[in-house]
N, C-alpha and C positions, 0 to 999 in steps of 0.2 A: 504493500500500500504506500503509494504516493505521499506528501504530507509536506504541506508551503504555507508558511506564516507571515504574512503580510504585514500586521503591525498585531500590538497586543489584543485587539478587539479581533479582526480576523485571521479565519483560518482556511484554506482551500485542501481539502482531501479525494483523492482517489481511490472511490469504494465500487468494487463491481465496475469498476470499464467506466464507471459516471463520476464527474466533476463536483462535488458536494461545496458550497458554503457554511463553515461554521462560524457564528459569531458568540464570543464568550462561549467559546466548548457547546454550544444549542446547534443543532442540524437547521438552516436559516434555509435552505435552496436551494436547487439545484441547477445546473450551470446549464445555458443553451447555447447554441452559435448559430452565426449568420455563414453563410459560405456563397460567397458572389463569384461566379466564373467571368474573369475580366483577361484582357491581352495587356501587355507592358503599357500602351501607349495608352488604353480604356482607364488603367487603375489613375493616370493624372486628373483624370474629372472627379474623382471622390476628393480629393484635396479640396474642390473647393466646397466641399458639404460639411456646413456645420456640425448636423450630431449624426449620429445611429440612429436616430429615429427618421433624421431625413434622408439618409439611403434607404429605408423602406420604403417611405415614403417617392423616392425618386425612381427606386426603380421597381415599385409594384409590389413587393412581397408583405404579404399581412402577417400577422400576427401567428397567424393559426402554421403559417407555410416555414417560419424560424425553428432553423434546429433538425428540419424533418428531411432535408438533401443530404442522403446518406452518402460520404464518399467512402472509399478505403484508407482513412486516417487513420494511423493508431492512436489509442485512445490516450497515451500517453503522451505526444504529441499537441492530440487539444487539452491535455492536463495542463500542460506548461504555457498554453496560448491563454489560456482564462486567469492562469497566474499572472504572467503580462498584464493585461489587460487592467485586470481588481490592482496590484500594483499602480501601473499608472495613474488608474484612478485616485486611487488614494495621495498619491506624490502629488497632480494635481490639483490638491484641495478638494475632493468630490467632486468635479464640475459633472453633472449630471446629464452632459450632453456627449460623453465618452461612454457610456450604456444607454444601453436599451431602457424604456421610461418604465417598464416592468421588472426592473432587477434593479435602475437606480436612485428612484423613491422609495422604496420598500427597504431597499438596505439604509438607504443613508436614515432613514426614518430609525429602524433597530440602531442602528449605530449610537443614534442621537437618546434612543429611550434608555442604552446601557450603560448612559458615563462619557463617551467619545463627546469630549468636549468641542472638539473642532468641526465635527457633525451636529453637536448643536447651534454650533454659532454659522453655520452657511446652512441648514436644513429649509429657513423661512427663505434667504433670498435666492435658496436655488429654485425654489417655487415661486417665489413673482420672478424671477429672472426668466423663467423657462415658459409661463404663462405668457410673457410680454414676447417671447418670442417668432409669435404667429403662426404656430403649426397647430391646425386644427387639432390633431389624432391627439398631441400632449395635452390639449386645453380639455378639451373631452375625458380625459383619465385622468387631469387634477379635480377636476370637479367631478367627478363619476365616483372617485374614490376618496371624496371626501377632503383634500389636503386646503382646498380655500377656504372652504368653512368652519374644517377643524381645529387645521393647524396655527394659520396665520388670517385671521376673520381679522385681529385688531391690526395686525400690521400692514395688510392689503389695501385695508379701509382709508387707514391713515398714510397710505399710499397712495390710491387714487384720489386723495381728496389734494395733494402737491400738485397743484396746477401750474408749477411755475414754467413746466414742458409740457405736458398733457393736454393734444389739441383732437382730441374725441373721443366720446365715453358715451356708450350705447347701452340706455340702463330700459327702453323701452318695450313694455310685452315682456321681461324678462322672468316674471312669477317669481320677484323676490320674495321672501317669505317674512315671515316678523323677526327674523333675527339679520335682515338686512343680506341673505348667501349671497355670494360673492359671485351669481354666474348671467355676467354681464362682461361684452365684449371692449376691450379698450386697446386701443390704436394711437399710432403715431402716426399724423399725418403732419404734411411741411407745406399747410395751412393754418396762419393763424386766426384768421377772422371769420367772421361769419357763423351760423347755427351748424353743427352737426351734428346728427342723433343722439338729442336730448341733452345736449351742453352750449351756449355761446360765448366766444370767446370775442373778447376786444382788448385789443393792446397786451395779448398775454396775462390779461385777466378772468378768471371766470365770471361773469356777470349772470348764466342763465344756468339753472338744471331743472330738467325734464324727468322723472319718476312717475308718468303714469301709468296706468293700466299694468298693477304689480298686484303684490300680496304683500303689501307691505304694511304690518301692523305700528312699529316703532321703530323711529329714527334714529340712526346713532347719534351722539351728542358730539360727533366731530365735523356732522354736517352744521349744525350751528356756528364753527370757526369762520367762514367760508364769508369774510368781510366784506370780499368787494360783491356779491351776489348782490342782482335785483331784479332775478327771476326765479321763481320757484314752483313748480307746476305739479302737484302729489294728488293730481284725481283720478278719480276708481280705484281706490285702495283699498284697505278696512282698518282706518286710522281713527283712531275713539279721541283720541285728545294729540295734542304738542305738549312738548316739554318746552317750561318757563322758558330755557337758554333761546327760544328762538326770537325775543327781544334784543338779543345781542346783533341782529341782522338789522342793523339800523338804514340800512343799504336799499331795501328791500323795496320793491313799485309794485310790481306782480306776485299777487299769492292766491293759486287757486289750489284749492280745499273740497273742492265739490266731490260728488257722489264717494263718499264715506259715511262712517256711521257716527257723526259729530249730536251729539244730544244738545249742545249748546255752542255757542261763539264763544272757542280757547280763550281767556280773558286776557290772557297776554296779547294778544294780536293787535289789542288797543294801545298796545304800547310800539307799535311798528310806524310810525307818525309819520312817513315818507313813503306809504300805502297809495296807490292809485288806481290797482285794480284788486277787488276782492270776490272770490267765487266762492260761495257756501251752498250751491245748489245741488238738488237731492240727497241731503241730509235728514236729519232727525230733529231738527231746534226747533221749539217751541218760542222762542222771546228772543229780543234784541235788548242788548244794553246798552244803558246811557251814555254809558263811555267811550259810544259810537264816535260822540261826539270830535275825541279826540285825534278822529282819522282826516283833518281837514285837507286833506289833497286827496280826497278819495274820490274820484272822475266815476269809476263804474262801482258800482254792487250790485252782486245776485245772488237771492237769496229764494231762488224757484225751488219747487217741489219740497217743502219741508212744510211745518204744524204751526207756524206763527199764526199769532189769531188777533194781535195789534200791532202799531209799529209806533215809539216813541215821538214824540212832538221834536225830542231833539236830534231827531237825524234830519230834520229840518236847517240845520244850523250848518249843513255840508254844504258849504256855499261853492264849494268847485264839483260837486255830481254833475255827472250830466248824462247818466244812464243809472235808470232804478229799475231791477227785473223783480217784483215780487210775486209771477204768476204760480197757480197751484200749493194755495197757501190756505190759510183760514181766515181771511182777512174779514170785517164787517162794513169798517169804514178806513179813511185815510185821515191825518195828522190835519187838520183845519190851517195848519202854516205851512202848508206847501208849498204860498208864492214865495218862501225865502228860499227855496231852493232856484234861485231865478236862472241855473247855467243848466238845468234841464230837460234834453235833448229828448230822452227817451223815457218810459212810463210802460210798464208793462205790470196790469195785475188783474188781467185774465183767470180766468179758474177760479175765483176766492167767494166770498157770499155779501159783498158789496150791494148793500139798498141805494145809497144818492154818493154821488161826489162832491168833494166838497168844493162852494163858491169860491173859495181861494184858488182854484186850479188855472181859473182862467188869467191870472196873473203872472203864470210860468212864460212869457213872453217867449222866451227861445224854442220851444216843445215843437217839435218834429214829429213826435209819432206817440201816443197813447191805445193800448190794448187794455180794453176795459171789458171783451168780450166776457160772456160764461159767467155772467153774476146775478144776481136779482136786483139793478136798476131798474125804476118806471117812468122818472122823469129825469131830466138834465137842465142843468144850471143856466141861467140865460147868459153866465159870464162866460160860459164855455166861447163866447164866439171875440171873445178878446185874445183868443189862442192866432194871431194874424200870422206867427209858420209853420203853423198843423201843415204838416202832407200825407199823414195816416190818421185815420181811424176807427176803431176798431170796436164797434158796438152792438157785437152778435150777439146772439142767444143771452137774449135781457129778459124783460118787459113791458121795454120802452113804448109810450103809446103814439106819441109826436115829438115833434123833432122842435126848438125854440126859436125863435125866428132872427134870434143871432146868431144863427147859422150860417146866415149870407155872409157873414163877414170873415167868416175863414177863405179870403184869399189865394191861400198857398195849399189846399186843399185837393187833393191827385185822387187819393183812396177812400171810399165811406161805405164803412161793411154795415148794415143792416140787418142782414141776416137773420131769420126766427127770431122775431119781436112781435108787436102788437101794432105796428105801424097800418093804419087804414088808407092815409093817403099821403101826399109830399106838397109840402106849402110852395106855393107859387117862386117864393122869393128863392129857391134853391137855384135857380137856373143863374142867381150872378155867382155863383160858383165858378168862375171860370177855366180854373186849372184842373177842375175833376177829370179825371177820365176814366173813373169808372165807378158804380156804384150796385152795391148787390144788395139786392130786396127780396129773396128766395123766404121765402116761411113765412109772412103778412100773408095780411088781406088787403091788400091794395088794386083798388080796380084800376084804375086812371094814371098815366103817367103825363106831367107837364106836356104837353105841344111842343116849348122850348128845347124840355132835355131830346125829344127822340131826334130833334133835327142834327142836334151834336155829332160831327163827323168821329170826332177823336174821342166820345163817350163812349164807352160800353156800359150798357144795364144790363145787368142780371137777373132775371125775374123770372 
């Protein structure tokens, strides 16, 4: 029997004609080989091949086909080859790209669980070194076998999150799980600028990450480091709350939060005070807090599909809104000071159980489009027609029995859904409408339409 000692931890023995691995005196595995039939001048092209796993890779042989090209070796022969070989390895530091990815995570891993201090201190960066180095087959069998999320979860994390090289990181569709696994594709590309799947970069900063449609229950608390960020995008997830630290993102413009299972607005977020867009829709919240207030650069909120059933008088006080989505909610009525939201563009609260709107609404001077469809309205406010840059409206499936006859004064008027209401007929004065061009009346009882509207070339009725 054969028998070659490598260093104190390994040992290579010659049992039965086969190649044996001992580490610390334990039977660890047995030795396979690759055997390439190459000519003199053929073997110069393996030089330029990084590991052994990209000669398989390069020249077709799987996994299953290593070890099984029988030639007439003696067995003694590949004894001494596989000595070579585990030697070298070892002289150069483990580098884990001189084996096979099945013999040289598995060993260097045993190495590192019995003491081999030198196997512990390269075992983490031979796995992000060998992840980062693009070969499918290795990134599949670090993560298949568990070594990013076992091994190095903190060090990977706290790696990918060094953007000071790092120009793309593809975290989307990935089914991260709530412990954040690490199996998500990252690349180096020699673009700095612009979006790439789910990160943006500008000036070599990170400004943007993309995390949706995951399974991501909680975040680590080294994504909150992340200063220059002022994008953040974590919707469709199954995130129940944020942790405090995300205050520290003072950076922050963009945060959507929607479809997860948020029972209230994180209270921290009110402390994000350079907010501009906030998304909490298809959630679970019941209320808004007052300390809404404190988001005064907040341009958009949506706060669609969740259980709110009022909305504070002081989100009134957001004098840069200029998009409010609260459709599919429980609403009754609206905040009586809505004219102080005067930079508001949009109005959406469709779906909710709305009786009247309120007379302040027609004081929102700038309002472009109000969907007030799908509530129980009967009448409208005559200030409604102080709305002079309405281009939507949207006042389906109401009540409503007639229309007020400051109606004509919406000017800038394109869109008027009527739709299933209680409407019998359309007052004269609608024809100085001039900008409509279209208007749906489906679901009345209206017999008679204007003389004026049918002659309209660029009008469409619906009826």
């Amino acid at each position: 029997m054969l028998n070659f000692k490598i260093n104190e931890f390994i040992t290579l023995k010659l049992e039965n004609r086969i190649t044996n691995i001992y580490v610390k005196n334990q039977l660890f595995n047995q030795c396979k080989h690759i055997l390439i039939k190459k000519t003199i001048d053929e073997v110069e092209n393996l030089l330029n091949i990084d590991s052994v796993d990209e000669v398989l890779e390069e020249y077709g042989l799987s996994e299953d086909e290593m070890g099984m090209k029988q030639l007439e070796i003696p067995a003694e022969t590949i004894f001494w080859a596989h000595c070579s070989n585990l030697q070298f390895w070892v002289e150069n530091n483990y580098d884990t790209r001189l084996l096979h990815r099945n013999l040289a995570f598995p060993l260097l891993k045993k190495l590192a669980e019995v003491g081999d201090i030198n196997a512990k201190k390269v075992f983490t960066e031979e796995i992000i070194k060998r992840y980062e180095s693009n070969y499918l087959s290795v990134r599949q069998f670090l993560i298949k076998n568990g070594y990013l999320k076992n091994y190095v979860k903190k060090e990977f994390v706290k790696f990918f999150l060094d953007f000071n090289t790092l120009e793309k990181l593809n975290l989307l569709k990935q089914k991260l799980n709530r412990d954040f696994e690490i199996e998500f594709e990252i690349n180096c590309l020699a673009q700095p600028q612009g979006r790439k799947y789910g990160i943006e970069i500008e000036g070599r900063k990170l400004v943007g990450l993309d995390i949706r449609n995951n399974h991501v229950e909680l975040l680590p608390e080294s994504i909150y480091s992340l200063q220059t960020l002022r994008k953040l995008y974590m919707s469709n997830n199954r995130l129940k709350n944020i942790s405090s630290s995300i205050v520290k993102l003072q950076n922050l413009t963009e945060l959507d939060l929607s479809r997860n299972s948020f029972q209230e607005i994180p209270k921290k977020i009110y402390g994000l005070t350079s907010l501009e867009l906030l998304l909490l829709g298809v959630n679970k919240i019941k209320s808004v807090n007052k300390d809404i207030i404190n988001l005064q650069k907040l341009k958009l909120l949506s706060l669609s599909i969740n259980q709110i059933a009022s909305i504070p008088e002081d989100i009134t006080i957001l004098k840069s809104l200029e998009r409010l989505i609260l459709n599919n909610n429980r609403l009754i009525l609206l905040p009586e000071s809505m004219e102080n939201c005067r930079n508001l563009k949009e109005i959406n609260i469709s779906y909710n159980k709305i009786t009247d709107l309120p007379n302040s609404i027609g004081k929102i001077k700038y309002l472009e489009s109000l969907d007030a469809s799908n509530n129980q309205i009967k009448t409208l406010p005559e200030s409604l027609g102080g709305l002079n840059n309405l281009k939507t409206l949207n006042l389906s499936s109401n009540k409503i029995g007639y229309l007020p006859k400051s109606i004509q004064n919406l000017k800038s008027l394109e869109r008027l859904n009527l739709k299933d209401n209680n409407i019998e007929s359309l007052p004269e004065h609608i024809e100085k409408l001039e900008n409509l061009k279209l208007i749906n009346l489906v679901k009345n009882n209206i017999e008679n339409i204007p003389k004026s509207l049918k002659k309209r070339k660029k009008l469409r009725i619906i009826i």
